[in-house]
N, C-alpha and C positions, 0 to 999 in steps of 0.2 A: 219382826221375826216372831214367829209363833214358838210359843214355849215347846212343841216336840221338837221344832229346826232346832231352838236355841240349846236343847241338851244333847242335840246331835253334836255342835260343834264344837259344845265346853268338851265329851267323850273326845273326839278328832284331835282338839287342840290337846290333853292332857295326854292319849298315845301318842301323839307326836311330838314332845318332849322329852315324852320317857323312852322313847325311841330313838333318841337324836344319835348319831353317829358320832363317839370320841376316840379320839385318839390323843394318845402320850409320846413325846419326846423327851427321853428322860435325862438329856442333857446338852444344854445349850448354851455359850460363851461370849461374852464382847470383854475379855478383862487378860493381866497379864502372869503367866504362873512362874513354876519353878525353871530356872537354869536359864534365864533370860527367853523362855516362851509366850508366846502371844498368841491369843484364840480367839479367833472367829466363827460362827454358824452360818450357813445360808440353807434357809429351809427351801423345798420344792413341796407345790401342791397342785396336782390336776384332777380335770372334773373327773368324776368316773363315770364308765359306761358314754352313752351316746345323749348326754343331759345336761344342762348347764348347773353351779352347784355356787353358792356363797357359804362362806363357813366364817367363824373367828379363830383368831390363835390367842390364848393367856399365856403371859409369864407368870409363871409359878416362880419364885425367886427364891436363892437359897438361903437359908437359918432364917425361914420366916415363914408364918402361918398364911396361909393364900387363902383366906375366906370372898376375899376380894379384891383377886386380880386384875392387872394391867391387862388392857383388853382391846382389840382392834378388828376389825371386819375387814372381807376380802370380798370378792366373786370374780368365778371366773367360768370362760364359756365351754359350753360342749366341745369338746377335744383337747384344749387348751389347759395348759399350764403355766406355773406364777413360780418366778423366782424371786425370793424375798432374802437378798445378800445383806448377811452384818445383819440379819434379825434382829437380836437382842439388842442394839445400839439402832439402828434405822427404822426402826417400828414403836420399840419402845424407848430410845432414848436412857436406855440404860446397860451401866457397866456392873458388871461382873456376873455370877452363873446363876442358873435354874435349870428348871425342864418349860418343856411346850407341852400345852394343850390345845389341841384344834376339837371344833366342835360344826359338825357340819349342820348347817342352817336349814337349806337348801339345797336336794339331790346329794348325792354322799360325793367321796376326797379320799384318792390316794396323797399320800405323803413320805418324803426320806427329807435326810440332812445330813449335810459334812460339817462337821467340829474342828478347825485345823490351826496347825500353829504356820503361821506366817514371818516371812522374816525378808531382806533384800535380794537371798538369792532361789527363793521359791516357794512354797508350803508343801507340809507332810499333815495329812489330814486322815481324818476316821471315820466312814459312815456309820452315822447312829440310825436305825430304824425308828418309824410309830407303827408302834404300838396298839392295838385294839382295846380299850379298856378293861371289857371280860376277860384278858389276856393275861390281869396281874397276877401273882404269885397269891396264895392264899393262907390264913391262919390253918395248921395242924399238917404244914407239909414242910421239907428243907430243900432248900436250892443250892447249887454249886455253882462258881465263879471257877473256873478252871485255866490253867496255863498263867497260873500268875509270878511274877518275879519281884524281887527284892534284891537290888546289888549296886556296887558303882557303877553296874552298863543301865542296870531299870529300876524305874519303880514301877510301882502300883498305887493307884486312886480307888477306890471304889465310892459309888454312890447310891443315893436311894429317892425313891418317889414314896409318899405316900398318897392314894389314891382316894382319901377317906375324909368326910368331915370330921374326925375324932380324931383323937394322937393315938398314935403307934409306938408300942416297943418292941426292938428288933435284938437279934443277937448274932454275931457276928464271929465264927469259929475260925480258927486259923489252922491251916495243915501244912508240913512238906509234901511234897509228892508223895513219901511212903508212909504219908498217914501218921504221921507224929504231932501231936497237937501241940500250938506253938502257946497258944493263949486265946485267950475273947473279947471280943470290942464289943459293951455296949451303945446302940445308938436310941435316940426317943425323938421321934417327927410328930409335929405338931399337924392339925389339919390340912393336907394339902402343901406342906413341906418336902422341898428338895433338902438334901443334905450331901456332900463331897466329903470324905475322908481321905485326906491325903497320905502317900504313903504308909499304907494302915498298916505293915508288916511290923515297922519302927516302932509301932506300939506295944506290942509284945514281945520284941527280940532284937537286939544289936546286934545277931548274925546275918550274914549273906543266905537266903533265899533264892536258892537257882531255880526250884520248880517246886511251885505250892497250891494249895487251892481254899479257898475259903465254902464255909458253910453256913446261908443265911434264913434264918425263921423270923416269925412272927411267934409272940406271947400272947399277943391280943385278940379276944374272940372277933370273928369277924373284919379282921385287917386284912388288909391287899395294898399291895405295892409293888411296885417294880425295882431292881438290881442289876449294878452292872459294876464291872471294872474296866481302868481304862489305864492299860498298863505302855508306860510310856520311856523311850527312850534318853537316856540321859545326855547321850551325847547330839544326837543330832535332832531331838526334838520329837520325832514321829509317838505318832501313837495307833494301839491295835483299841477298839471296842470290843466287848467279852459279856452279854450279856447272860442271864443267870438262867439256870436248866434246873428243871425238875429232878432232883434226886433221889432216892431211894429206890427199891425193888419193881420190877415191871409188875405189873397185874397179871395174875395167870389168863388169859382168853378163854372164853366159852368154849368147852366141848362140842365139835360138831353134832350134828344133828341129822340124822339121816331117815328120810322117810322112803319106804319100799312100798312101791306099787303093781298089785299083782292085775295082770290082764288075761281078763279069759273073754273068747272067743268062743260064738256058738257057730253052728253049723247049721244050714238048712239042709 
């Protein structure tokens, strides 16, 4: 290989890593939770476009640093799609939560997944999306978590992705509906940490929470992460996914711009 090939390919090889396509599942289950519920994930992943595609998925696992994730490869063909039921236990042979990370190898990957609690007489499950990684929330803005409840019919979970080799620290506002601040939940995610916070309302208030919403930032220059709540019934199990929206004032839009073009015509 001649040294101009050979710098061709080390340039190739290094955008196309830094180019790789990722995606986040920022919550995924093989373990057992509150009120005698049981959760399962089954990821879905098809090639995109008219190409064949190999990707990996990571478990990111939760209250732990993910420098070096659990890791496994896939490929699948143009048109085709993979279902990978009981992910988190069937792939990787492990119990209890995280998030997924897919990372497409080869040609890019769409992805979803249902998180469900299962039981004898059927499951009640929640689609969780992925995620685009440029997609995460950013340091110097707040997010809202909306329609959340606190009662003996619901709770609320909320959770977090940190998307970063460096730790994160977040902040965690809590509201009624009518904007009455209940309290704040500190959280601090370590590299590439999931974290679950269970019925986070309970933390700042022994009252019933019919309709509230929480408000979530970063302190940290340069953090990104993902948010969601997964606000879940007490009595029969189901649960809704609530992922976090961009809060604060819209941006005013550019002023139109109008350009006048005058047309003259001569005459012979």
């Amino acid at each position: 290989m001649t040294r101009a090939l050979r710098a061709w390919w080390l340039v190739a090889l290094v955008a196309s890593v830094a180019g790789a396509q990722e995606l986040y599942v920022p919550a995924a289950a093989h373990n057992s939770g509150a009120g005698g519920t049981v959760w399962r994930t089954d990821l879905e992943v098809k090639a995109r476009g008219d190409a064949p595609a190999s990707f990996t998925v990571e478990l990111l696992e939760e209250r732990t640093a993910n420098s070096d994730p659990l890791s496994a490869t896939f490929s699948v063909e143009a048109g085709e799609s993979l279902r990978l039921a009981d992910v988190v236990d069937a792939v990787f042979g492990f119990t209890g939560s995280g998030a997924l990370r897919l990372t497409a190898v080869q040609g890019a990957i769409l992805a979803t997944s249902r998180t469900f609690n299962t039981n004898p007489d059927g499951t009640y499950g929640q689609y969780i999306p992925a995620y685009e990684a440029e997609k995460a929330a950013e340091h110097g803005n707040d997010y809202v978590l909306m329609q959340l409840s606190s009662s003996e019919s619901y709770r609320t979970n909320v959770g977090f992705v940190n998307t970063t080799d460096a730790s994160l620290a977040l902040e965690v506002d809590l509201y009624t509906a009518s904007a009455a601040l209940l309290g704040s939940v500190p959280v601090t995610l370590r590299p590439y940490e999931m974290r679950q916070v269970p019925a986070v309302f309970t933390l700042v208030t022994s009252e019933a929470v019919e309709d509230g919403y929480a408000l979530v930032r970063t302190s940290t220059e340069g953090g990104r992460f993902f948010a969601y709540a997964s606000v879940v019934d007490n009595l029969s199990g189901d649960a809704i996914f609530i992922p976090a929206q961009l809060d604060g004032p819209i941006e005013a839009p550019l002023a139109p711009r109008f350009v006048v073009f005058e047309a003259f015509m001569r005459y012979g």
